[in-house]
VOGU-3710 file (C-alpha; in Angstrom, 3 decimals, decimal comma):
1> xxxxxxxxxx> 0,000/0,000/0,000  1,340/3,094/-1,032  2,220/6,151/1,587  -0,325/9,137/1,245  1,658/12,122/1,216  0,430/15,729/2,608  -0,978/18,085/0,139  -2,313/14,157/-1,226  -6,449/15,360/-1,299  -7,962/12,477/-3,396
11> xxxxxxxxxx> -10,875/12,282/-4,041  -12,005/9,147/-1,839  -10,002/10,736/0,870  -11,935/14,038/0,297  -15,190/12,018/0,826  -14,500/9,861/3,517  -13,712/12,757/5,409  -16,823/14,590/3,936  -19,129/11,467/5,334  -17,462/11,514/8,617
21> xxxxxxxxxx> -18,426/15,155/9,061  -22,183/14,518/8,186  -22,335/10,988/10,702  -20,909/13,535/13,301  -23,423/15,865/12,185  -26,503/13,046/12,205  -25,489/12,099/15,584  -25,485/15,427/17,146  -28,683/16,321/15,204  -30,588/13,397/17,134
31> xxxxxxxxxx> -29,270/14,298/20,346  -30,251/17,610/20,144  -33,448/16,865/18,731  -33,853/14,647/21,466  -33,399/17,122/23,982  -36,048/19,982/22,414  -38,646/17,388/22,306  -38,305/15,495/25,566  -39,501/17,803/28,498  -36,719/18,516/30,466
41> xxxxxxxxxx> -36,262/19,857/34,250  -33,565/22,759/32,629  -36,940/23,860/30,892  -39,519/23,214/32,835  -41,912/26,747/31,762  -40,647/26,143/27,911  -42,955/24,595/25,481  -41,013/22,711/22,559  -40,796/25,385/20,125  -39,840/28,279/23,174
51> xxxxxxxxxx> -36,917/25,684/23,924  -35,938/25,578/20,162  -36,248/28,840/20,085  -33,908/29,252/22,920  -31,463/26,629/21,860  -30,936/28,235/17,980  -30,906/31,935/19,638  -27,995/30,683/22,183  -26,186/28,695/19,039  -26,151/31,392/16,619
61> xxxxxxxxxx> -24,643/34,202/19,881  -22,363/31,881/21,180  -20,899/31,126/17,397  -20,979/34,966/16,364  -19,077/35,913/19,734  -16,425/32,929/19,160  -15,621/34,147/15,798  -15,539/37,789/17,522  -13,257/37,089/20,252  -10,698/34,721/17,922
71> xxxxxxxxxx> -10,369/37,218/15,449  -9,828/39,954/18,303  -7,149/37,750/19,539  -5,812/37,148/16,095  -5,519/40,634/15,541  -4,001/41,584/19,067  -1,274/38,761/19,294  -0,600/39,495/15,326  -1,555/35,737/14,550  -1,990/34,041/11,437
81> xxxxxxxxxx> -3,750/31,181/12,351  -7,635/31,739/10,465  -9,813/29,026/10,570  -7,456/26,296/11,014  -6,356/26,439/7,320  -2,670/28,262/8,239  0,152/26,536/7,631  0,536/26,103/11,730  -1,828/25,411/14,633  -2,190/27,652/17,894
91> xxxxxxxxxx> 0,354/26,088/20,744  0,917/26,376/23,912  -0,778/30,255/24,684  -2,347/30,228/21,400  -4,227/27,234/22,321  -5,409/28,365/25,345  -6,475/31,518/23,770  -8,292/29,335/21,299  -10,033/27,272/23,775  -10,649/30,418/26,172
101> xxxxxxxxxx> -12,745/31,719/22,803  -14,496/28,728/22,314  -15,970/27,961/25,838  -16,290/31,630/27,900  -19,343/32,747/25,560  -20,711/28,928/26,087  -20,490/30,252/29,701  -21,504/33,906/29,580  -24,089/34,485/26,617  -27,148/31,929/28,140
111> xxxxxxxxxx> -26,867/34,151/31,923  -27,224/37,048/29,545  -29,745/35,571/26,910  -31,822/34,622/29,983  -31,347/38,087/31,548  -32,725/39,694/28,619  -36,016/37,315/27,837  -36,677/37,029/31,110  -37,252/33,142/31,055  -35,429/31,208/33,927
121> xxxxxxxxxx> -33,653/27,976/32,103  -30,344/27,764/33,738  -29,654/25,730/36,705  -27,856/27,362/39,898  -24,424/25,984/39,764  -23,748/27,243/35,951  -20,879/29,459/36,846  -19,486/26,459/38,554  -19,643/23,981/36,117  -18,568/26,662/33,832
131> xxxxxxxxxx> -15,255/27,055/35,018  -14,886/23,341/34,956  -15,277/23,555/31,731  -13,257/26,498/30,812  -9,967/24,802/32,723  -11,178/21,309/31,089  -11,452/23,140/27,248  -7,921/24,590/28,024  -6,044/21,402/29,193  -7,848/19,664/26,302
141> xxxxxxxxxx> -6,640/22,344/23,634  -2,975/21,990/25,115  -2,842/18,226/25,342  -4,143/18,011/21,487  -1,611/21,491/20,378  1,382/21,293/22,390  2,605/23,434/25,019  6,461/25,189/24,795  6,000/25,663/28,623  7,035/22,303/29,302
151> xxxxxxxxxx> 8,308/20,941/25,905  5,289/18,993/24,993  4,256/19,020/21,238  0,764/18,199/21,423  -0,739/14,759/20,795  -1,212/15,853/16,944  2,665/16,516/16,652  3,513/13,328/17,672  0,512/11,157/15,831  1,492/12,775/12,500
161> xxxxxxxxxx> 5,259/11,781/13,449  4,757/8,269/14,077  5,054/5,137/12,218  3,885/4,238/8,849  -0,004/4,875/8,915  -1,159/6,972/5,787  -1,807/10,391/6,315  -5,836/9,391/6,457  -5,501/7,021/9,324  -3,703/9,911/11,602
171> xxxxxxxxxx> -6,017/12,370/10,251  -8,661/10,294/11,487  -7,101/9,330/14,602  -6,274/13,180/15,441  -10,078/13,982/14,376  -11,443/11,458/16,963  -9,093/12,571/19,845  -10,412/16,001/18,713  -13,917/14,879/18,783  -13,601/12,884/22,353
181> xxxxxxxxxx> -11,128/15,552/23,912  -12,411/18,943/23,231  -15,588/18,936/22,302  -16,698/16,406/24,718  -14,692/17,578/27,709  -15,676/21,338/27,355  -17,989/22,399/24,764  -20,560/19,685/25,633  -19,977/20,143/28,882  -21,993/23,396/29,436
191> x> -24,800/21,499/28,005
//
């Protein structure tokens, strides 16, 4: 079998990743339509549709103030990094920047949202759990990146330096420790 090189974007490669994305996005899909349906004790005053309504409202702010704060950071620290399509990935300060930008509006637009509608739907102990998942987001996004601070390349550095997998099966394999240990440990944990 012959070694996929990087820069390699064939086409089956191109649409295995492509069907990965949409499983990923099927299986968060039912979840979440799962959880507007099902009456739940974090909404006990919302009908269906008012917790729909709540749940596409707090997507769409949290999202817009993401892509506010990254680029704000991007411009202040004079980084390069866009989207993820740079030639590098943040490291180290970069990545906790990164993961900082991802999870505070998770924790600070629904107190906010639910401020300004005046509809209780957030538990007591959300600034708690919060910061749990503010330091958990952080330690996730330097374990995957790399930290200088104590000469640790990240978990991606060293899968994309080992052995003789093709560059698919390390792309996966970086994708699923992705998956399992940021998005699990602190995006989905404010849900």
């Amino acid at each position: 079998m012959q070694e996929v090189v990087v820069g390699d974007f064939s086409a089956l490669k191109v649409w295995v990743m492509r069907m990965f994305g949409i499983l990923g996005l099927l299986v968060s899909a039912d979840e979440f339509v799962e959880r507007i349906v099902e009456p739940s004790a974090a909404f006990p005053l919302l009908s269906q549709q008012g917790r729909l309504n709540v749940a596409i409202h707090l997507a769409l702010l949290t999202a817009v103030c993401y892509g506010l704060l990254w680029s704000f950071a991007e411009r202040v620290f004079s980084w390069k990094y866009g989207a993820g399509g740079g030639d590098s990935l943040p490291q180290g300060v970069s990545a906790v920047v990164l993961s900082t930008t991802v999870t505070i509006p998770l924790v600070l637009v629904p107190p906010i949202y639910q401020r300004s509608v005046g509809t209780q739907f957030l538990g007591s102990g959300h600034f708690i759990a919060g910061a749990g998942v503010i330091l958990a987001g952080v330690l996730a996004h330097c374990l995957i990146y790399g930290t200088e601070a104590v000469r640790f390349p990240g978990l991606r550095h060293w899968i994309m330096e080992s052995g003789p997998r093709t560059l698919l099966a390390k792309e996966l394999l970086i994708l699923l420790l992705h998956s399992i240990l940021v998005h699990l440990c602190s995006v989905n944990g404010v849900i």
